[in-house]
C-alpha positions in Angstrom: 30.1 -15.4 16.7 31.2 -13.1 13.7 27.9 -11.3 13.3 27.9 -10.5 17.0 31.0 -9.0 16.8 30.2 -7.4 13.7 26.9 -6.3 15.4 29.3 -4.6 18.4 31.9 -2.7 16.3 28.4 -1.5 14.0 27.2 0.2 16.7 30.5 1.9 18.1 30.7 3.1 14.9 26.9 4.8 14.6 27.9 6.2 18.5 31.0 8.2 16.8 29.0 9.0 13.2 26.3 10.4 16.0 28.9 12.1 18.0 31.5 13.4 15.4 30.0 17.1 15.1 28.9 17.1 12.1 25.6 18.6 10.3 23.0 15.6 10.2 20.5 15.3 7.7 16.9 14.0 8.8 14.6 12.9 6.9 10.8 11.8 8.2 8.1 9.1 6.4 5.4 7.8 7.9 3.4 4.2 6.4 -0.5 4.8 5.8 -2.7 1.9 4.0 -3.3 3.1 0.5 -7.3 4.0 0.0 -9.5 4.9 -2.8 -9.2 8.2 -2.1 -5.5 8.2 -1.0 -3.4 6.2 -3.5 -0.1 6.7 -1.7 1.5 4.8 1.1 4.4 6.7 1.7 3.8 10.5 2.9 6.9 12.6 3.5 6.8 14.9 6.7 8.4 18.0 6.0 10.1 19.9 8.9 12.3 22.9 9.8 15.5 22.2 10.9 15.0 22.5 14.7 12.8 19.8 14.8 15.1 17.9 12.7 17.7 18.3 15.0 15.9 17.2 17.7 14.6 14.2 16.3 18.4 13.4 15.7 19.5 13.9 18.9 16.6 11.8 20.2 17.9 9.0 17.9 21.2 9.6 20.0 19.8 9.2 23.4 17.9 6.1 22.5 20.9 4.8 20.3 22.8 5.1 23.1 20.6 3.2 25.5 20.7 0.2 22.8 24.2 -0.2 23.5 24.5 -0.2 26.8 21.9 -2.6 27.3 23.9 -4.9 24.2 27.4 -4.2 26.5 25.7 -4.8 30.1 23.4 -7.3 29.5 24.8 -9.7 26.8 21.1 -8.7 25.3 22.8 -9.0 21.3 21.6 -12.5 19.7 22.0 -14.0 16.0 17.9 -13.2 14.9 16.3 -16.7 13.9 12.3 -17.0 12.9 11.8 -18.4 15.9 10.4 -15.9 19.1 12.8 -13.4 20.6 13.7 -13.6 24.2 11.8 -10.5 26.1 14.9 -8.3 25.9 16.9 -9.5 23.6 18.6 -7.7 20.4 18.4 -10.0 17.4 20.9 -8.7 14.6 20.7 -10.4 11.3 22.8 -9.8 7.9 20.2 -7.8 4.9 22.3 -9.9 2.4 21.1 -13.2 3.9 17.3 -12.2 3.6 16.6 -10.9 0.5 13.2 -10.1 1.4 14.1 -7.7 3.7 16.5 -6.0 1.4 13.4 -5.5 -0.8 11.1 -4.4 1.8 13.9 -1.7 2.7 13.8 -0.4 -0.7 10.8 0.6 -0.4 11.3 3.3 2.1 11.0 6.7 0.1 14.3 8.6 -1.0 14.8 11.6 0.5 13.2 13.4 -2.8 10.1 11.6 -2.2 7.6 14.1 -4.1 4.3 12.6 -1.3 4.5 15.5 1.4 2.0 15.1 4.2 -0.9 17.8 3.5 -1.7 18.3 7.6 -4.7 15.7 7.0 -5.1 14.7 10.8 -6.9 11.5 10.2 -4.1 10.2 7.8 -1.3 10.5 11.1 -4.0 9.2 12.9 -4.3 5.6 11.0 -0.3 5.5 10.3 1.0 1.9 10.8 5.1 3.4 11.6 7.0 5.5 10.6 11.1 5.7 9.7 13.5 8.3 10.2 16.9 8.3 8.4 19.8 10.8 9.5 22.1 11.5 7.0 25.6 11.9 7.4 28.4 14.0 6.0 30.4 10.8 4.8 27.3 9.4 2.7 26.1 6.7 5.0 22.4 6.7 6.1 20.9 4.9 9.7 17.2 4.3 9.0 15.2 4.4 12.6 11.9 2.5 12.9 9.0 3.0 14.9 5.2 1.3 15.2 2.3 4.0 15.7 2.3 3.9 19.2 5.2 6.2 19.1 3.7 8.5 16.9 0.8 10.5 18.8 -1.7 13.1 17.2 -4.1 15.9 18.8 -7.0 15.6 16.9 -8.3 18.8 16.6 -12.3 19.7 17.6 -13.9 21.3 15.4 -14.8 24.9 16.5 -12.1 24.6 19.1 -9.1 26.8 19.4 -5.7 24.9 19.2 -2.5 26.9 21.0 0.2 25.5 21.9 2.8 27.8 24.6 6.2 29.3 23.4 8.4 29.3 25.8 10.8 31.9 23.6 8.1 34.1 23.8 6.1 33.7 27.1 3.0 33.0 24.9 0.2 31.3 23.8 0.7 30.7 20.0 -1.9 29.9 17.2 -1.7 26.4 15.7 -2.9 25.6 12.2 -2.4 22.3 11.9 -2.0 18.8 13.5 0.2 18.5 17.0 2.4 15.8 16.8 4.6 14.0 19.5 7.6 11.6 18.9 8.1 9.6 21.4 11.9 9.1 20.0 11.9 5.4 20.6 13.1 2.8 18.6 11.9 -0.8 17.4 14.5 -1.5 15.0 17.3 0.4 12.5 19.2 -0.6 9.9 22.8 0.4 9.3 25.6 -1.0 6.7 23.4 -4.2 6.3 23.0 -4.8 9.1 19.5 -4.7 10.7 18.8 -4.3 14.9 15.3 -5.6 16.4 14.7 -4.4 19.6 11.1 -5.0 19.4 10.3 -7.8 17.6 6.3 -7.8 17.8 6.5 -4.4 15.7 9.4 -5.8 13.0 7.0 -8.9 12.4 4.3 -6.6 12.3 5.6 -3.9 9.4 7.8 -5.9 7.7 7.5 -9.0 5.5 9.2 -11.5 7.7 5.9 -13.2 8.1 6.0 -13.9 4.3 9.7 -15.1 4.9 8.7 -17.3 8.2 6.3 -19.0 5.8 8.5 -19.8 2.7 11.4 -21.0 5.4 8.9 -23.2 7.1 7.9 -24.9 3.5 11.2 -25.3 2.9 11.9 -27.2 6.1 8.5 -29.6 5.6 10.2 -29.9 1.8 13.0 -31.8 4.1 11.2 -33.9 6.3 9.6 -35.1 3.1 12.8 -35.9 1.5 14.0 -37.4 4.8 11.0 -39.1 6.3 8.0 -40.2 5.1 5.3 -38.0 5.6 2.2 -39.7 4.0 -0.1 -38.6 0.7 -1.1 -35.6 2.5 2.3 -33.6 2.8 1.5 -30.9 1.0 -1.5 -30.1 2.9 0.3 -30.2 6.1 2.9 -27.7 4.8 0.2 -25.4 4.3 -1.8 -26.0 7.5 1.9 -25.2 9.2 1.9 -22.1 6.8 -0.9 -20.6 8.5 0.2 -21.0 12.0 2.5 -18.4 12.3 4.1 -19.9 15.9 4.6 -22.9 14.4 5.9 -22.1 11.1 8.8 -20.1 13.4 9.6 -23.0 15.2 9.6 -25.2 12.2 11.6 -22.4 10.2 14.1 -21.6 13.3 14.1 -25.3 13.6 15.9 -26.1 10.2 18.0 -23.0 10.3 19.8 -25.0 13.3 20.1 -27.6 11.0 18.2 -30.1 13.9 16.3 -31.8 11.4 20.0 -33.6 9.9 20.5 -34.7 13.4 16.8 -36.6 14.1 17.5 -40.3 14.7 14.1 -42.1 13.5 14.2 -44.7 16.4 14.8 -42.3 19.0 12.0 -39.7 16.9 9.6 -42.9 17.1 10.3 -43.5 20.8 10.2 -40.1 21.7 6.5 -39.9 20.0 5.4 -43.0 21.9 6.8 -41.6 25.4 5.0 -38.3 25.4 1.5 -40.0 23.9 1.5 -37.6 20.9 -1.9 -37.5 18.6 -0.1 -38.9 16.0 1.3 -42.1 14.4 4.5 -42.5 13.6 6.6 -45.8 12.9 9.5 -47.0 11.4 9.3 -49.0 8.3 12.5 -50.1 6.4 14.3 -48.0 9.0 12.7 -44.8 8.7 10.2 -42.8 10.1 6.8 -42.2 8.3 4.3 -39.9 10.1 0.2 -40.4 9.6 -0.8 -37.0 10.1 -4.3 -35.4 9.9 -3.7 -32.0 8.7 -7.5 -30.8 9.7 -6.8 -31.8 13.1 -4.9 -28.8 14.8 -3.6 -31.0 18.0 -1.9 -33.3 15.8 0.1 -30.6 13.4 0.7 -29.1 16.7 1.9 -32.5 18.2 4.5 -33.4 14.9 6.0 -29.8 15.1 6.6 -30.1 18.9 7.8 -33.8 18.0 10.0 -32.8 14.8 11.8 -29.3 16.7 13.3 -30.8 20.0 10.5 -29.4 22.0 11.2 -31.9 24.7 14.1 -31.4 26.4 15.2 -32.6 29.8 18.3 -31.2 32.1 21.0 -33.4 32.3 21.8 -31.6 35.9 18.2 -31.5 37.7 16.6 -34.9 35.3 13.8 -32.4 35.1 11.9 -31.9 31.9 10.8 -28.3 30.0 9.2 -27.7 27.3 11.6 -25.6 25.3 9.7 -23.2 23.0 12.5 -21.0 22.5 16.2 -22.4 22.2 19.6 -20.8 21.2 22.7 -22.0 20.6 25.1 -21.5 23.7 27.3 -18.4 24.2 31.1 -18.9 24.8 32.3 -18.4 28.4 34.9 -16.7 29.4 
């Protein structure tokens, strides 16, 4: 478990970089859907340096809480394309999906000329934003968060906005948007390496969708070359495409490397036992599938069939339905 450890000693080293004293930079950008009228994605949010430190030491706190939950609760897992576990940490390398890599390279440098103008409406229909502290050795954590941690008072119009200062025991004028960070994290990424502790909102921002897809077509292209499939593989790659759970499966599926371990008999048996609405056979000792890729129960039926979905406990006889699997932890 390499990247585990790896993962472990990454984020002792963030806890010192965070702790070390040092002057943190802190940069802010927030993700809003290009229109006609605005042709930028990427808006900077300029701040003064209070907030800036605040918004670091926030990234501390929750930092922190991270860790202990990867220490206490063994919550730290290799990231597949299948679903998380509620709870879990997934970790995954930036060099081993090059998509990613790209989609980080997009985040604005810390020059980025965009400034946000104090437009409400364009907080207002943000998608996330990203915050990346700077630190006095060069290295840079980037901190990601979906809209929902990102709130904005909408101001009425003909209403008087004030906010109270507790330095001076007074209302204060405000001419501009209020907004509230809620300091929470869904993922970060850090010496490429890249934490998801929310998965939903990584799926969401990012383009592992786009990557989910290709991985899935390039497990189908290995059922083809291993079993036969029938004249209309290629349409039932791209009905699998489509369905996002099930191009996960199929994609976390031949990441495990399962599909070098099917045994056609026991893949033909198995098909026949749960009454699957498919046909499958073996002909000169291997399996070919008849699938109807229009019909949705029978793509659903040959993923279930083709990514151990089946499984049954060798302790209790009894049998699950295993959406979800990973590979088992060492014991002590």
């Amino acid at each position: 478990m390499a990247l585990i450890d790896d993962a472990f000693a990454a984020l002792a080293d963030i806890r010192v970089a965070l702790g070390a004293g040092d002057r943190i930079g802190c940069h802010v950008f927030f993700f809003s859907r290009h229109t006609r009228e605005r042709p930028h994605d990427w808006y900077k949010l300029a701040m003064e340096g209070a907030v800036a430190d605040q918004l670091a030491s926030a990234s501390r706190h929750s930092l922190a809480k991270l860790e202990g939950r990867a220490a206490d609760d063994q919550a730290l897992s290799e990231f597949d394309f299948d679903a998380m576990v509620e709870g879990s940490i997934g970790v995954l390398k930036v060099a081993e999906v090059p998509a990613i890599a790209e989609w980080l390279d997009e985040v604005p440098q810390d020059d980025w000329p965009v400034r946000f103008d104090g437009d409400e409406r364009l907080l207002d229909q943000a998608r996330f934003y990203a915050t990346r502290l700077n630190f006095a050795d060069g290295r840079r954590l980037t901190l990601f968060r979906g809209s929902r941690g990102l709130t904005v008072t909408l101001r009425k119009k003909g209403a008087v906005a004030a906010a109270f200062s507790r330095d001076r025991n007074e209302m204060v004028a405000i001419d501009g948007a209020v907004v509230s960070f809620d300091g929470l994290i869904d993922f970060f990424a850090w010496e490429g390496l890249v934490f998801i502790a929310n998965f939903r909102t990584f799926e969401s921002v990012t383009n592992i969708r786009d990557v989910t897809v290709r991985k899935s077509g390039e497990a189908m292209d290995a059922l083809a070359l291993k079993f036969g499939l029938g004249p209309n593989s290629d349409e039932l790659k791209a009905e699998i495409g489509k369905r996002t759970m099930l191009a996960k499966r199929l994609a976390a599926a031949h990441r495990y490397g399962l599909i070098n371990d099917i045994d056609p008999q026991k893949l033909v048996d198995r098909a026949a036992q749960k009454r699957l609405r498919l046909r499958c056979r073996i002909e000169e000792g291997n399996a070919h599938f008849e699938v109807d890729h229009t019909n949705r129960g029978q793509v659903e039926d040959f993923v279930d069939l083709l990514t151990d979905l089946f499984l049954q406990s060798p302790v209790t006889g009894r049998e699950w339905e295993a959406v979800v699997k990973r590979t088992p932890k060492p014991r002590q």
